[in-house]
N, C-alpha and C positions, 0 to 999 in steps of 0.2 A: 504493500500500500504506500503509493506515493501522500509526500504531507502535502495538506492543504492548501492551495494559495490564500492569500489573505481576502478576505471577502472586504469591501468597501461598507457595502450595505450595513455592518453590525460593527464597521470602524474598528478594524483591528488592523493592530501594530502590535507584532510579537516583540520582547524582549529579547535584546540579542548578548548583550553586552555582558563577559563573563564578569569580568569589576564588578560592575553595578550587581547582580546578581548576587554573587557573595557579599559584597558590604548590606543589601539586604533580609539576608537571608544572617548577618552577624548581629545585625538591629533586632531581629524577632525574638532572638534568644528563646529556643525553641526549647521546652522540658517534656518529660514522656507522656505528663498525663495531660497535654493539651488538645483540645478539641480545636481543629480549624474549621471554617468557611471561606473557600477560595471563590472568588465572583471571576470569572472570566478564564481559568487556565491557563485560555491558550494551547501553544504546545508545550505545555508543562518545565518549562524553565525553571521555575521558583517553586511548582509542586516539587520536582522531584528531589528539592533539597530538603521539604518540610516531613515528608512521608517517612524519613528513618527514625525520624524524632517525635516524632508526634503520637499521641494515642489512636487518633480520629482523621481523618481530612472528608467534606464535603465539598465534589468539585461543582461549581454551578455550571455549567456553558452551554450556549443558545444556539452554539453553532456545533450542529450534528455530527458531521465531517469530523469536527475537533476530539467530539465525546470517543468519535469509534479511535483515532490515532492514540489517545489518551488511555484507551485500555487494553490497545496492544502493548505499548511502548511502558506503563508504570509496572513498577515492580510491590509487593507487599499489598496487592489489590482485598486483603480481607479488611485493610483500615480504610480501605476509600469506598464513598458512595459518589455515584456519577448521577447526576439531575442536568439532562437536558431541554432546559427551560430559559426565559427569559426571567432575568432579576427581577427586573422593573417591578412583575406582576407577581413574582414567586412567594409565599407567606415562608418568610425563614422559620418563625416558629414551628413550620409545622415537623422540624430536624431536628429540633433542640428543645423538647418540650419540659424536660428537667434537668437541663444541664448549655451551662454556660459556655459561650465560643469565642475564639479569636477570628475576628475576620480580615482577610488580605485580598489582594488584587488589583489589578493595572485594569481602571477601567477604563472604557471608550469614551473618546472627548466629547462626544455631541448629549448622551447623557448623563455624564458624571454627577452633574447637581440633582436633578430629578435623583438618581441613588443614592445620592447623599441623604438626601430626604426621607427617601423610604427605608432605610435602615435608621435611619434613627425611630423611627415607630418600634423599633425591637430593644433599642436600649437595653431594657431589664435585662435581656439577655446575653448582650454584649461584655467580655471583657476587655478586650481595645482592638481597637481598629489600625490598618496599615495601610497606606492605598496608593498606587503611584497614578497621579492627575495631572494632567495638563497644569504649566506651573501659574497661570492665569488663576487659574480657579484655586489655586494652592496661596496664592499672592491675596487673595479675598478672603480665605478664611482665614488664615493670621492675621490679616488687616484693622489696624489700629482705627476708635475714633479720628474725624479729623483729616483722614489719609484719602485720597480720590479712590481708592479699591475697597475703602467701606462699607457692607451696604446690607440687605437682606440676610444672603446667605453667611457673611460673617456673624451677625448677630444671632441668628440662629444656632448655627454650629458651637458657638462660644458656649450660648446658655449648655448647650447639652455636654460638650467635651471641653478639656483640657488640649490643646493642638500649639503641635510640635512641626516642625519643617526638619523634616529631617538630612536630604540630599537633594539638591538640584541636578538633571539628567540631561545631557545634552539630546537632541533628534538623533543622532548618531546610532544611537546604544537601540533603534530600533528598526524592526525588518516591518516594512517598509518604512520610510525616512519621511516623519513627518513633516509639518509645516513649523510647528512649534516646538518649545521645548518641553522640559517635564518636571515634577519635583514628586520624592517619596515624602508621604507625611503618617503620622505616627497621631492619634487620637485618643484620647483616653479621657472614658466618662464618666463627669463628677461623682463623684461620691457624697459629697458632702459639700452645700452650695452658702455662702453666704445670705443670699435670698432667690426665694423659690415662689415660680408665680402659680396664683391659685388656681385659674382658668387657662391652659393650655393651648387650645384652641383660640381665646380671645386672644392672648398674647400674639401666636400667629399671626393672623388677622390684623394686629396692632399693626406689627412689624412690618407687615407688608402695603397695609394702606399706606404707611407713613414712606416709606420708599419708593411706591409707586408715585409720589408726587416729590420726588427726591428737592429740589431746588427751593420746594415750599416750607416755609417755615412753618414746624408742627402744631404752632395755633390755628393755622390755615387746616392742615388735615386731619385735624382731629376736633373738626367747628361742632361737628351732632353732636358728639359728647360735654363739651364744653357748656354750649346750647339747651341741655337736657339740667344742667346744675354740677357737673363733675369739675370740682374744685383743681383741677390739674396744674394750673400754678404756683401751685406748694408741694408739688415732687419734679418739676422739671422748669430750665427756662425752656418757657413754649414760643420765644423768640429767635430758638437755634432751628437749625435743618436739620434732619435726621442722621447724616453723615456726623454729625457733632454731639450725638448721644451714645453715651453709654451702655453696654448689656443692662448694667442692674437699673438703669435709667429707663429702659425700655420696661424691664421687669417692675419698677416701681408705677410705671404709666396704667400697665396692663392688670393691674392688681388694683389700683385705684379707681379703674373706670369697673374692675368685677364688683368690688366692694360696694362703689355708689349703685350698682344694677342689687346686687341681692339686700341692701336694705330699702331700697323702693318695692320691692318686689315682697316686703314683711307683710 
């Protein structure tokens, strides 16, 4: 069986680069009793370093082709399950119902952030995360108030993890040779938060109204609230844009406007 060519449609770029591989594969610091979730395989470049060490690996991949190469070529096949699925749509819990995972993988640039998203709905279940992204979108979730690459998905990601940049990857180190560069990053989620919003979904919701009007100053995008009695100028200047607020600032917003909804609602 010949390998695969890269299919476009599902945006793969294998990992080529032995460097980069093992300094990856030295990051994970792999122990025996670890349960993996690998999102995207591939042709098994970084599996085949995780499988001697590991208790468990779950390979996810959506590309068929990859799944049948993948179970010729690994060795130790009684620790791995193959799911030939799309992520996007996939319920991880339904592989990890009492037991906790590490999840890794190099995903494709067109939906990184949509994954981003949907794994963090599994949290609870998460021990940390490893992901090599497009370094754009790696440059956003470390992203400082204040900084032009601030915005949504930084704030997001913040409330839920602790995020680490771990290596930056040149195009090189990939078969086929992207447009862009790459960065490994290392996530790991809180345990334990200074402050924790009560509504979850409002906070969302917060986070995102207020960024979809990025240039508007948050008195502006958050007037129905304001409007309705929600006292908000005593957790935030509602004079700043959104790029200029804080997680816990956002966390404070979104907790204020729950608070004013459930004592109207007595």
């Amino acid at each position: 069986m010949k390998a695969p060519r890269p299919k476009k449609r599902f945006g793969q770029n294998f990992l080529i680069d032995q460097n980069v591989i093992n300094e990856i594969i030295s990051e994970l610091k792999i122990c025996d009793d670890d349960a993996f979730l690998e999102i995207g395989p591939g042709k098994g470049a970084i599996t085949k370093h995780i499988i001697p060490f590991c208790k468990e690996i779950i390979l996810l991949e959506i590309d068929f082709d990859l799944v049948k190469l993948l179970k010729r070529d690994l060795c130790e096949q009684h620790k791995i399950t193959f799911i030939n699925d799309d992520a996007l749509k996939y319920d991880l819990s339904n592989e990890f119902k009492n037991t906790k995972f590490r999840l890794v993988g190099n995903l494709p640039y067109n939906i990184s952030t949509p994954l981003l998203f949907h794994f963090s709905s599994f949290i609870s279940q998460i021990v940390d995360v490893h992901l090599m992204l497009q370094k754009e979108v790696v440059d956003r979730l470390v992203a400082k108030p204040g900084t032009k690459s601030y915005g949504r998905l930084s704030v997001m990601m913040q409330y839920q993890y602790k995020i680490y940049r771990i290596l930056d990857v040149s195009a090189e180190a990939f078969n086929p040779i992207p447009k862009v560069n790459s960065s490994f990053v290392r996530l790991l989620p809180h345990l334990n938060r200074d402050v924790s919003v009560t509504d979850e979904l409002l906070f969302s919701n917060i986070v995102k109204l207020c960024f979809s009007k990025r240039r508007k100053i948050i008195k502006n995008s958050l007037k129905k609230y304001i409007e309705q009695g929600v006292q908000l100028e005593k957790t935030v200047d509602l004079n700043l844009r959104p790029e200029n607020i804080s997680v816990s600032d956002f966390v404070a917003l979104s907790n204020a406007i729950s608070t004013f909804g459930q004592n109207q609602n007595r």
